[in-house]
Every structure is written in C-alpha cells, then in structure tokens.
N, C-alpha and C positions, 0 to 999 in steps of 0.2 A: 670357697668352692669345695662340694664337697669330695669325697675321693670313689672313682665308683665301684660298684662290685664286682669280685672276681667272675669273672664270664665260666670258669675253669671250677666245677667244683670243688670242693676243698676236705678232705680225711681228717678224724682226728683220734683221741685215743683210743676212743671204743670202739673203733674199728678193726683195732689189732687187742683184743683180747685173748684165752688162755685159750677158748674153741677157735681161734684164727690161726694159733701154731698149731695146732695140734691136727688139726686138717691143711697143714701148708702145702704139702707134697703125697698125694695119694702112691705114690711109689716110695719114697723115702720113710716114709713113716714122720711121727712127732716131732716139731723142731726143737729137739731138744739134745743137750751134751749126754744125754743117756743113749741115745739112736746111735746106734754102731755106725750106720750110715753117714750121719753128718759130721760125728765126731775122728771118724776115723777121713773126712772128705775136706775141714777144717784144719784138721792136722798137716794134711798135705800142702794146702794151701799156707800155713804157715810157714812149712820148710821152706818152699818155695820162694817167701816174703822173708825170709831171712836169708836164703842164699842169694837172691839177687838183690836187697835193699841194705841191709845188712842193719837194723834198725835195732837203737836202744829203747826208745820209746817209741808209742806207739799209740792214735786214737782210733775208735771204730764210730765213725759219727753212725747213729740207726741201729746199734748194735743187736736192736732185739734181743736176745736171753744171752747174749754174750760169750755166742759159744768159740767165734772166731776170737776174740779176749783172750779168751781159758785156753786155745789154742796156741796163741802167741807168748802167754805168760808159758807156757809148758816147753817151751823152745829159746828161755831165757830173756823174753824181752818186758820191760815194762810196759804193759799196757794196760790202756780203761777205755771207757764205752760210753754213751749214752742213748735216750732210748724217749720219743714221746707215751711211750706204752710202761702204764705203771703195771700193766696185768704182766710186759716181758718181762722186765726187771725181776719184781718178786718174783717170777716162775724160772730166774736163772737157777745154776746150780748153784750150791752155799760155796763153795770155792773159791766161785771169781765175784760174787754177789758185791763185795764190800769195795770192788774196782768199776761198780757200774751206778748209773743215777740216773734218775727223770730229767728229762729236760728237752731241748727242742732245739732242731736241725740252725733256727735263723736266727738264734741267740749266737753272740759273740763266744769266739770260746777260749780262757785262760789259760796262759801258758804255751808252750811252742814244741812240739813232737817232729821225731827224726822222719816221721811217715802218719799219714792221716786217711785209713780207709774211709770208703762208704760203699759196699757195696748193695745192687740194688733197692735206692733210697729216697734220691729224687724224684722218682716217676709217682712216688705216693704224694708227693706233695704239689700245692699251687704254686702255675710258671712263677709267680713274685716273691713266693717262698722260697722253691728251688734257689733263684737268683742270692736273695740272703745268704744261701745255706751255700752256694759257692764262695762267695766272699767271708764269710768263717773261713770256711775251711783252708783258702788260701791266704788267709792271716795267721794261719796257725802251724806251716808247716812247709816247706819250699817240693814237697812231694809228697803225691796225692795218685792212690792208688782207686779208681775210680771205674765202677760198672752199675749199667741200667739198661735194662733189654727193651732193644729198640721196636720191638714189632709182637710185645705181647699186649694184644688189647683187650684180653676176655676176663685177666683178672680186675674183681669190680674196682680194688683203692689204685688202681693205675689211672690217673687222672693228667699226668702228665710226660705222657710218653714220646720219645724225643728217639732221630735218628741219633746214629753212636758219635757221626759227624756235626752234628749240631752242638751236644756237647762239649766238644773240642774245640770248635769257636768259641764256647764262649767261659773255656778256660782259657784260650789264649787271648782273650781279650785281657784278664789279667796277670799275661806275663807267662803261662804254665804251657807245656808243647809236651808232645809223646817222648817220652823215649824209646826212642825205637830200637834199642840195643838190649829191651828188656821184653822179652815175650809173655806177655803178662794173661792168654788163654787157658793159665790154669786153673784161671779164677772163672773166668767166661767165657764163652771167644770173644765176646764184642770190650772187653776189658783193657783199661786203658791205664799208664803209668804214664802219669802228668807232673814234671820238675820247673821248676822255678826257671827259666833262662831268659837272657836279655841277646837277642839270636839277631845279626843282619838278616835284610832280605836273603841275603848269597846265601847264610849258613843254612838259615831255613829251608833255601830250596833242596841244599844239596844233604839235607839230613832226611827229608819226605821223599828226594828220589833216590836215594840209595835204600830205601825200604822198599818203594814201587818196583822200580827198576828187577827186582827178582822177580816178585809175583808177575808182571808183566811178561816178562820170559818167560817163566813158568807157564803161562796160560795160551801166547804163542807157541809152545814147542808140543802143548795138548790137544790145541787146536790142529796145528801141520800130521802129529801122529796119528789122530781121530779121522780128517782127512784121506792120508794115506790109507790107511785100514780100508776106510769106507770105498775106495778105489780099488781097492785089492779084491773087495768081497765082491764089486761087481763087478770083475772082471771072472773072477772063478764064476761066476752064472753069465756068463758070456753065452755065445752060438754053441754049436755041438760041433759044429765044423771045425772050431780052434782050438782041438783037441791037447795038441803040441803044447800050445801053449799055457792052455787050462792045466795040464800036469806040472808044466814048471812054475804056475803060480800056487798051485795045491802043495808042489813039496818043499815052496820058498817059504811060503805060512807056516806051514806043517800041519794044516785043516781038511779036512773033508767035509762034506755033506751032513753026516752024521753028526758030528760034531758042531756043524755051526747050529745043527736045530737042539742039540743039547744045550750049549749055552746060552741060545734063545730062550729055550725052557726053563731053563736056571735064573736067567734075570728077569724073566717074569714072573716066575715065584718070588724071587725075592721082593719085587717090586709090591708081590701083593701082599706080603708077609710083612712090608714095611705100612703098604697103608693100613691092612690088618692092627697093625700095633698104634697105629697115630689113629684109626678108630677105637683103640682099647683105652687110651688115652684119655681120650675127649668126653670119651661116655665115663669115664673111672671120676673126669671134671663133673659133668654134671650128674649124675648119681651122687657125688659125693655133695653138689649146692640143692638136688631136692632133698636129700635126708636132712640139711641144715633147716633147709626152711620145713621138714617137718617137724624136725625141734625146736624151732619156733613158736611153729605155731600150737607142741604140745605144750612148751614150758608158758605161753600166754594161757593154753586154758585152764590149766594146773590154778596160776597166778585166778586169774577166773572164778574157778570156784572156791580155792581160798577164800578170796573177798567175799562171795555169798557165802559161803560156811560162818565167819566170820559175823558178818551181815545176819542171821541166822539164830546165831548165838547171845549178839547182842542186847541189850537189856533195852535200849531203846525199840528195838524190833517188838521184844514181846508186848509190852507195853502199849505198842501203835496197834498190834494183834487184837488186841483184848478192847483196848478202846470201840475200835472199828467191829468186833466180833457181830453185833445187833446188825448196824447195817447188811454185812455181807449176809446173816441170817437171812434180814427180810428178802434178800435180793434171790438168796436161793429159793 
C-alpha cells in the first residue's frame, strides 16, 4: 500500500534563500546579526532565556543565520543550531558560523541540551513533518522553549499554521505542559515554555487554573469597570430636569461635556492612526512581494538573453546561418 500524498504543501530549502532574509521584515530591516534591530531584540531575548532557564547548553532547532546562537553564546551558554537552509547558514556571521549546520527539523537529533528552542518553525513545515520535528526535539531535551504564530496566513512558506492551543496538545501528548511560572511573551506573545512533567489529573488542573484564574478576574473586574463607566456616561446625558443630579455625577467623574468629546476625539484618532499604520503595513507587505516578483522576472530575462547572446555566438549558430543563407535569400 502505498503511502499518499501530503494534502498540505511542503517548503524546502529554496524557499529560504539569502533574498528571503534579507526581505524578512520590511521594518526590521535584514535578518541578519549586523541589523541593530534583531541583534540588539535577540540579545534581550537571550537574557531573558538565561534568567528564567538558567541553561548550559543550548539547541536552536531552524536557526536560520544563527543569530539567536550568537546571542546565547554571548551570554555564556553553549549553544548550536541547525538550519534546512544552506543559503542561512553560510550567510550566518563567521562568529557563530562553526556552531551551526545543514540539516532538517525531522531528523533525530544527538546529544541532549539543558533547553531546545524553535522559534517560529513548524508552521513552515508539513503537519507529518512538523509531527517528526516535535518528537526530536522532545528526545533531545526535557524543555522546550516553543513559538509559531497562530493566525499569520499571508506569509506564502506558512503551510502549516496551527492555533498556539493545538500545539500544546500535542506536546502534552508527549509528556511536555506549560510552565506557567515562566512568562515566556518576550519571545512572542503566543510563546510557550514546555517541560518534561509526569502531572496527575489534580496537578494539571490545578497548575492551568491558577494561571486562568487571574486572567479571568482580570477581565471580570474590566468588564464590571467598562460597565460602570458606561452607566455613568449615561446618566450625565440624562434629562435637563435632573439637574441635581447631573452635577453630582459630573463632579464624582470629574468630566464635562467638553471633555468627553475630547476623548472621543482622541480615540478616534488614534483608532485611525492605528489602522493607518496596519494599512502602512500591509501595503510595505506587498510592495515589498511585487518588487520581488519584478526581480524575478528581470533576473529570468537577463538569464534570457544570456542564452541567445550565447546562442548567438555560438559556432554551431553560424554555421546553420551560412548553410541556410541561399534559402532565406530566395525567400526574401
């Protein structure tokens, strides 16, 4: 029988060549340890992964140019990398170059590390891939610092994009749960710091709602004060009749008129100042994929007339030339 084909697209290394960083982040600039940007956003993230993990060694499974590596090496810890992109690798920086190698997420991986990032890595690969590439990694390491953004579908190698919760099943299927004592949003917000634990029902429950359990208050006590407000405000536009009253809720707020069409005014600027910027965005996205595809299709015509230049030149050309010259005469 035979096995069938992936339904799910599948990326491979040409996909991430040296024009795929280099246009990774129209704001960021190059992904590279030379961009002040990433290096200096990499570094932080390392302090971070050393304050809370406390890690001697260290893998980056998908490291791309290795700049979270060079990051981690620079804050004392032994780390290496790997990468299905031969174009990241050679374009790392020569620093950490000799801590990183070709190779692929769903190969087994040698050896055992204090901590095993990947951050956003599986969504580039196929769900049977992915799968593989979790079981490495949770042979390799009893914690597993772990991000893939759940709801980007416009980039094209995101083929397998997955809620932040889906993932998390199906690291506890082998064995691995949040730690929730670790606020791991410095890396993403949807980032997840996933340990090795052999957890009762009980414990599990009561490790998942002592983490809900805030946020849940939290959004009750936003909801009753949002509420409240909104009662307030329409009671100050009340009758004209309830004069009395209208002032003792005006000077319990400490609002007027004036002022509430002020900050009316205010957050709908900013409202539009926000989508303003998520249109500056999206157009910066694709501006930046038609200039790609018209380097495409200059560097195909380039290749183009190469070949006829070449074609051209060559001695079998003149030769067909010169044969054929009588005919094309008589025809003109």
């Amino acid at each position: 029988m035979s096995i069938p084909e992936a339904a799910t697209p599948e990326t491979t290394s040409s996909d991430y060549s040296a024009r795929y960083y280099l246009h990774y982040d129209p704001v960021g600039g190059e992904y590279a340890w030379e961009t002040e940007h990433w290096r200096n956003f990499f570094l932080g993230v390392a302090d971070r992964i050393v304050g809370a993990l406390a890690p001697t060694t260290a893998l980056d499974v998908g490291c791309a140019r290795g700049i979270l590596v060079q990051a981690l090496v620079a804050r004392g810890v032994d780390a290496r990398g790997f990468d299905i992109s031969e174009d990241a690798i050679s374009g790392a920086h020569p620093d950490v170059r000799d801590r990183l190698r070709v190779g692929s997420a769903t190969e087994p991986i040698e050896g055992r590390y204090d901590v095993v990032t990947c951050c956003e890595v599986l969504e580039h690969m196929e769900p049977r891939d992915a799968q593989k590439a979790i079981d490495a990694m949770c042979a390799a390491t009893d914690t597993v610092l772990f991000s893939s953004c759940p709801n980007d579908y416009e980039e094209s190698t995101h083929v397998n994009t997955n809620p932040t919760a889906q993932w998390a099943a199906w690291f506890a299927e082998r064995g691995f749960f949040r730690r929730v004592d670790v606020d791991s949003t410095f890396l993403a917000p949807w980032a997840i710091v996933f340990q090795r634990a052999e957890l009762a029902p009980r414990a599990l429950v009561e490790r998942y709602e002592a983490r809900m359990e805030p946020m849940r208050n939290e959004v009750i006590e936003k909801r009753r004060a949002l509420l409240d407000l909104q009662r307030r405000y329409d009671e100050v536009e009340g009758p004209a009749d309830e004069a009395s009253e209208y002032d003792t809720i005006r000077a319990e707020v400490e609002i007027d008129d004036d002022a509430l069409l002020a900050r009316h005014a205010a957050l709908s600027a900013r409202d539009h100042v926000i989508g303003l910027e998520a249109s500056q965005v999206r157009l910066q996205r694709e501006l930046e994929a038609a200039r790609k595809r018209n380097r495409d299709l200059r560097d195909a015509l380039d290749d183009k007339e190469d070949e006829l230049e070449k074609l051209h030149a060559s001695k079998a050309w003149r030769v067909g030339r010169a044969v054929t010259y009588p005919t094309r005469r008589g025809r003109d």
